[in-house]
C-alpha positions in Angstrom: -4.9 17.0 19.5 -3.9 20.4 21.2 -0.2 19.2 21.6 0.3 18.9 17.7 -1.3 22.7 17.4 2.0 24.0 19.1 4.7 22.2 17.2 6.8 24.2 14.7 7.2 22.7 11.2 10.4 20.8 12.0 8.8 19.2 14.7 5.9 18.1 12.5 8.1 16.7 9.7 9.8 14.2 12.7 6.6 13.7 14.3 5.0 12.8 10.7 8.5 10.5 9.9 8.6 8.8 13.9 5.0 7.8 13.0 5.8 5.8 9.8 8.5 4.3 11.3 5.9 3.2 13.9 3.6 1.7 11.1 6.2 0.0 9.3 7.6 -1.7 12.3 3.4 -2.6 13.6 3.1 -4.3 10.1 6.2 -5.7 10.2 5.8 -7.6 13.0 1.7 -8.6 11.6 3.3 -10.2 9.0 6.4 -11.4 9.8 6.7 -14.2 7.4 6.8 -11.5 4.4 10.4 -11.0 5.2 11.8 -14.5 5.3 12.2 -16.6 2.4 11.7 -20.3 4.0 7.6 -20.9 4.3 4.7 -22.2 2.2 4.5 -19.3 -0.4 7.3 -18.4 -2.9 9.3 -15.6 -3.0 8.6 -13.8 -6.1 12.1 -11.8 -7.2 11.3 -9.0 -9.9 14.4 -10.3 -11.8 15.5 -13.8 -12.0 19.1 -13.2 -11.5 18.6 -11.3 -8.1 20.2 -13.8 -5.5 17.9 -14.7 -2.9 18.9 -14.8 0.5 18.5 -18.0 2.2 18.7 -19.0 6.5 20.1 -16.9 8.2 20.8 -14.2 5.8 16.9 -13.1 5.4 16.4 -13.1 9.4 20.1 -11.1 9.5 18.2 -8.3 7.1 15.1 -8.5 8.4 16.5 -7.5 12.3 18.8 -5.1 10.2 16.0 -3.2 8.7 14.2 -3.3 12.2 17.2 -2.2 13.9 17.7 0.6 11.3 13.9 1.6 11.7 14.2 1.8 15.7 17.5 4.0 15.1 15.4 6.2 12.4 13.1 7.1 15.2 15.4 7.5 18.2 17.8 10.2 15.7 16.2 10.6 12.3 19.8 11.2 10.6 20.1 11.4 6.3 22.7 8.0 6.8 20.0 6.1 8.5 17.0 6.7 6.1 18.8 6.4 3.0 20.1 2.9 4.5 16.2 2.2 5.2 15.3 2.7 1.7 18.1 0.8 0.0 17.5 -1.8 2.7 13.5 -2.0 2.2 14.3 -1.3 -2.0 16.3 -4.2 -2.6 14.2 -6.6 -0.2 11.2 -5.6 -2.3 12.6 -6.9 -4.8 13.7 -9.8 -3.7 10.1 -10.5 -3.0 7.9 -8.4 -4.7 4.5 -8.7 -2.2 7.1 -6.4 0.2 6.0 -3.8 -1.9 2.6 -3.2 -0.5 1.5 0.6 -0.4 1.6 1.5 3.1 5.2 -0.1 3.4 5.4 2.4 0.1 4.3 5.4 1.6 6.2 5.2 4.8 9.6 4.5 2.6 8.7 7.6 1.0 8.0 9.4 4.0 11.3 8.4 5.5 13.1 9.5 2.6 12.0 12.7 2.5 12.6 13.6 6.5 16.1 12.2 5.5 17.3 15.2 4.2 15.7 17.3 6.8 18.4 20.5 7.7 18.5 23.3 10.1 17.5 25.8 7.7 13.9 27.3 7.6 14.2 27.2 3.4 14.8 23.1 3.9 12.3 22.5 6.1 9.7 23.9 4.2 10.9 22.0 1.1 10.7 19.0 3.0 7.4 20.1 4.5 5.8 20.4 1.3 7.0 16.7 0.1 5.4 15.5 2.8 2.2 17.3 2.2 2.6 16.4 -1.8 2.5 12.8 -0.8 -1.0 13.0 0.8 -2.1 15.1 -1.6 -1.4 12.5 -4.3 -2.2 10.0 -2.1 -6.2 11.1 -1.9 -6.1 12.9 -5.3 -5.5 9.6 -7.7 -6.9 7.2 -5.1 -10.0 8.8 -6.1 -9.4 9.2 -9.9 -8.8 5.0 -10.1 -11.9 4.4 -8.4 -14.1 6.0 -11.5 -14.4 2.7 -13.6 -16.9 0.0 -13.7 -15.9 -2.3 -11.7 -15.8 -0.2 -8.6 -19.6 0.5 -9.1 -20.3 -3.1 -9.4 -18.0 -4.4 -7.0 -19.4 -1.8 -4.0 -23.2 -2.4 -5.3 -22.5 -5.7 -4.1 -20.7 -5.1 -1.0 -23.1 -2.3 -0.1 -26.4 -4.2 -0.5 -24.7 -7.2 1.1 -23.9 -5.2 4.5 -25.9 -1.9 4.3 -29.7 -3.1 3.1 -30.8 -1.1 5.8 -30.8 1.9 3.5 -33.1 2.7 0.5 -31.3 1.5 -3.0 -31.4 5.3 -4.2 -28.9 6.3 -1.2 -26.3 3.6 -1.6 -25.9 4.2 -5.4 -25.8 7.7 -5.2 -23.0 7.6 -2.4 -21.2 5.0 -4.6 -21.5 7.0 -7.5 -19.9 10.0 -5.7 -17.0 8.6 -3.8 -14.4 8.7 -6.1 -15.2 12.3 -6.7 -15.2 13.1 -3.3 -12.1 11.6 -2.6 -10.3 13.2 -5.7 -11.8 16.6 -4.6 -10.4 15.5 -0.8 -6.8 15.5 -2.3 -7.4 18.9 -3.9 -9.3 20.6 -0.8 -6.5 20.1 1.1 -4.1 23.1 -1.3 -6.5 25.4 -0.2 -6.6 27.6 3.2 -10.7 27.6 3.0 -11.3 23.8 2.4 -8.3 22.1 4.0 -9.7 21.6 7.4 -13.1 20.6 5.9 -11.0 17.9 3.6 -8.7 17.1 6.7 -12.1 16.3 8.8 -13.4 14.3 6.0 -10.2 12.4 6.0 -10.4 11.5 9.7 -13.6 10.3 8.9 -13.3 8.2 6.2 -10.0 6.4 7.8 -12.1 6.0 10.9 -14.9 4.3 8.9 -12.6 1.9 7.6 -11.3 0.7 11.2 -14.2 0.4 12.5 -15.8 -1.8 9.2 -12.5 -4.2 9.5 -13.1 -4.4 12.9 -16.7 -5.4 12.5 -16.2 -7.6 9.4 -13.0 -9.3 11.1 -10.6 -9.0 8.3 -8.2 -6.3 6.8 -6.1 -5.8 10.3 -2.7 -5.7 8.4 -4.3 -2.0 7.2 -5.5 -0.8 10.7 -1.9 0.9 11.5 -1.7 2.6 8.2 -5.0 3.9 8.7 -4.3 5.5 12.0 -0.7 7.1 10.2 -2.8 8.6 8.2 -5.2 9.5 10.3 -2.3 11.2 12.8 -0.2 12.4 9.4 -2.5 14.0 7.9 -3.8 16.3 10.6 -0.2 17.3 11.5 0.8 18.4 8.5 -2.5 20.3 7.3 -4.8 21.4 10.1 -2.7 24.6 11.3 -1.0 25.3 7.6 -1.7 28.5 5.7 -0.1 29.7 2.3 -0.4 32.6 0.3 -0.1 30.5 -2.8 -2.4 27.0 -3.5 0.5 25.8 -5.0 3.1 26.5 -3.0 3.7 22.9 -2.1 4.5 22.7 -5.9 6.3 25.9 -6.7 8.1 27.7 -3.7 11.3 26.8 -3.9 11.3 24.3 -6.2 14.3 22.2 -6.3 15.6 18.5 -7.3 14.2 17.2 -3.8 10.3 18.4 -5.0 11.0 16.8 -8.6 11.8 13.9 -7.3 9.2 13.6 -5.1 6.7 14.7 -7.8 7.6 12.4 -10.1 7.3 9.4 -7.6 3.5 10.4 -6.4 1.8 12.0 -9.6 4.3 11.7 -12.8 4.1 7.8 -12.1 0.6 7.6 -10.9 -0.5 9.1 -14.1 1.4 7.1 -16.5 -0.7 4.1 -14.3 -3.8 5.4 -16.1 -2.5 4.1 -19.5 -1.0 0.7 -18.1 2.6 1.7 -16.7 3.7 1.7 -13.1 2.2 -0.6 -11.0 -1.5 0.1 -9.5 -0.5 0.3 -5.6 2.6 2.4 -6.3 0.1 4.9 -8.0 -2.5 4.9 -4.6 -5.1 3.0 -6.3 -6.9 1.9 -3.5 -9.9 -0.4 -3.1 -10.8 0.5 -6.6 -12.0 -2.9 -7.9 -9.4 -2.3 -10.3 -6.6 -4.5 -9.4 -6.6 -7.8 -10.3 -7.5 -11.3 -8.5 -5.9 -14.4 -9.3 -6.5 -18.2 -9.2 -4.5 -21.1 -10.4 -6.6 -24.3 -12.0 -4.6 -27.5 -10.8 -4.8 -29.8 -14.2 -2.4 -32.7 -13.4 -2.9 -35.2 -10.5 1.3 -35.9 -9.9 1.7 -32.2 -9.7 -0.8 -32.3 -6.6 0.4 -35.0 -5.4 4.1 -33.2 -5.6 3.4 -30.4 -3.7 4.4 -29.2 -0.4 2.0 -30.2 2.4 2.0 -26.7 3.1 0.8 -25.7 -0.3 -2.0 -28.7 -0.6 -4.1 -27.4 2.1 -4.8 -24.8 -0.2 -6.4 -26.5 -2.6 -10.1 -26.5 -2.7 -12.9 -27.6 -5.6 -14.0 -24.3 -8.2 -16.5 -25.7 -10.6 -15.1 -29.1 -10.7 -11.7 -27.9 -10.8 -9.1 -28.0 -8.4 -7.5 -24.2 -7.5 -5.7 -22.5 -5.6 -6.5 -18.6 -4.7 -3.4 -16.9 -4.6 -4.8 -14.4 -2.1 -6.0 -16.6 0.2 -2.7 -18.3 -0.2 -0.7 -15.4 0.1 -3.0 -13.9 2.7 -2.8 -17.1 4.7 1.5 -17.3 5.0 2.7 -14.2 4.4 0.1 -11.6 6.3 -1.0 -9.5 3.1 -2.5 -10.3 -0.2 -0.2 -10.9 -3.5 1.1 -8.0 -5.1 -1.7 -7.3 -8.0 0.5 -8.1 -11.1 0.6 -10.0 -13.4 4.1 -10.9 -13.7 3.9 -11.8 -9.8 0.7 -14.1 -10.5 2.9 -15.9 -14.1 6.4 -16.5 -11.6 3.8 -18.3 -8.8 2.5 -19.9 -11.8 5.4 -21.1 -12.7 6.5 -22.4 -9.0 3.6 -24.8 -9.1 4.4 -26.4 -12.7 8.0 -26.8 -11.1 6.3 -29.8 -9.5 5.1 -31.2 -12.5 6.7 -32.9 -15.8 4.1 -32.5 -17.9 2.8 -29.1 -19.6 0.0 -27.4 -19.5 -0.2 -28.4 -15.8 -1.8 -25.4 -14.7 -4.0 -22.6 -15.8 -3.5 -19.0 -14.5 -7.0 -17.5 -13.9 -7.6 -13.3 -13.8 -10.6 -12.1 -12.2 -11.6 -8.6 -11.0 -13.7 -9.6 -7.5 -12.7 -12.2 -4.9 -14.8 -15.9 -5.9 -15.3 -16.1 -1.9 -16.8 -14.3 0.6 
């Protein structure tokens, strides 16, 4: 870690963007499927009138956006990244399950080393966007997690796979962790806590690899993990500021608005059911919502896809389909928490039926299967 103690802030800002762009391309290629439209699961468009390209336009923009990435890293030029974002923007929504957060974060990242310039006043700026998305990143992960379901969902989890310690101990750390991960977000304005809150950062990413690894699922979130594992520490262990708030303030300009408004205007306007919950970091906080669809007409399974019927599997005498196993299973990652993306897969499956009321779109707040 000695090597990232003697870059100069323009150096960290590339370093910080060259590891996103490493991230992006890792998950890219985990879940390759997510960026063609011909397989088992739907392409969900967040407008109906978007035109979705078909063989071998989607492969053409998939190697484009790889292509662009790779020339991102090589010479991180304002032309490239902006064409990255438009690129990645307009594919998300095209399919909306592109738009998982750590494909987010590193379009954010990229955008903002984009307009990287010479000047020590620029680099700064751009410096403290950087900084502001980790900050929000931690800050509102942590406020999402203070609900209900998060207690009841990590009781679970906890007495399932740490029984090894006393009842007392896993409720109180429950209780505390979206606190301590809020605080985390806010330790890190300060010169006296922001290597203590850059340590417990380490930590708590480290913790997660190692639990995926053990448990055997999650892999499509290792990379991101390590980014933010790397990101963090570059931009925070070795900075020091007069002001707390510097990374909001000093030299405010359109480029800080902008980026404010994306990682805690929209966030908060989350908290009273606008913006979507992984554009607003809210992470593992037994918030977001699980769905299922019942299967209520025999010529509708009999209709469907080979590809989709393995699917299929027997729920209290009914027959379902998970969407996140489904969407797990063919496209890499888990369908994009919405319920607007959960009604359009709905309404693929009834396209193989002539009857109504074919199917029944199931919410639930915890996974039916371990």
């Amino acid at each position: 870690m000695s090597f990232f103690n003697k870059v100069n802030d323009k150096q960290k800002i590339i370093l910080v963007s060259r590891i996103a762009v490493v991230s992006f391309l890792a998950l890219m290629f985990y879940a390759p499927k997510l960026w063609i439209t011909a397989k088992d699961f739907p392409v969900i468009p967040l407008f109906d009138f978007i035109p979705i390209p078909h063989y071998p336009l989607d492969y053409i923009l998939a190697f484009l956006l790889i292509g662009l990435l790779i020339s991102f890293f090589i010479k991180p030029k304002k032309i490239i990244g902006l064409s990255i974002v438009i690129l990645y923007f307009y594919l998300a929504m095209v399919d909306q399950n592109r738009l998982q957060p750590y494909f987010y974060q590193s379009v954010l990242i990229i955008l903002t080393a984009s307009y990287l310039r010479s000047s020590q006043k620029n680099t700064t700026i751009v410096l403290h966007c950087l900084m502001l998305i980790f900050i929000a990143t931690y800050f509102f992960s942590g406020i999402h997690k203070i609900n209900a379901n998060f207690d009841s969902v990590w009781k679970h989890a906890f007495t399932k796979h740490f029984s090894i310690f006393p009842e007392t101990i896993r409720l109180y750390f429950i209780y505390s962790i979206p606190y301590i991960e809020a605080f985390i977000g806010l330790m890190l304005l300060f010169n006296k806590t922001r290597r203590i809150a850059v340590l417990l950062i380490i930590t708590m990413h480290l913790g997660i690899v190692i639990l995926l690894l053990k448990f055997g699922y999650g892999y499509n979130v290792i990379p991101w993990n390590l980014q933010n594992i790397l990101s963090v520490y570059i931009l925070f262990w070795n900075y020091k500021s007069n002001d707390p708030f510097a990374v909001f303030t000093q030299y405010f300009n359109y480029k800080k608005a902008v980026i404010i408004f994306l990682t805690f205007v929209l966030p908060t306007t989350n908290l009273f059911g606008f913006w979507d919950h992984l554009l607003s970091f809210s992470f593992f906080s037994a918030k977001l919502n699980y769905y299922y669809i019942e299967l209520n007409d025999d010529k509708l399974i009999e209709n469907l896809p080979k590809g989709v019927k393995k699917y299929i599997f027997d729920y209290n005498g009914k027959k379902i389909i998970n969407l996140n196993d489904w969407a797990g299973d063919v496209n890499g990652v888990l369908l994009y928490p919405e319920d607007r993306v959960a009604k359009k897969t709905q309404r693929y499956l009834e396209s193989f039926s002539e009857t109504k009321n074919s199917t029944k779109l199931v919410e639930y707040h915890h996974r039916k299967r371990d």
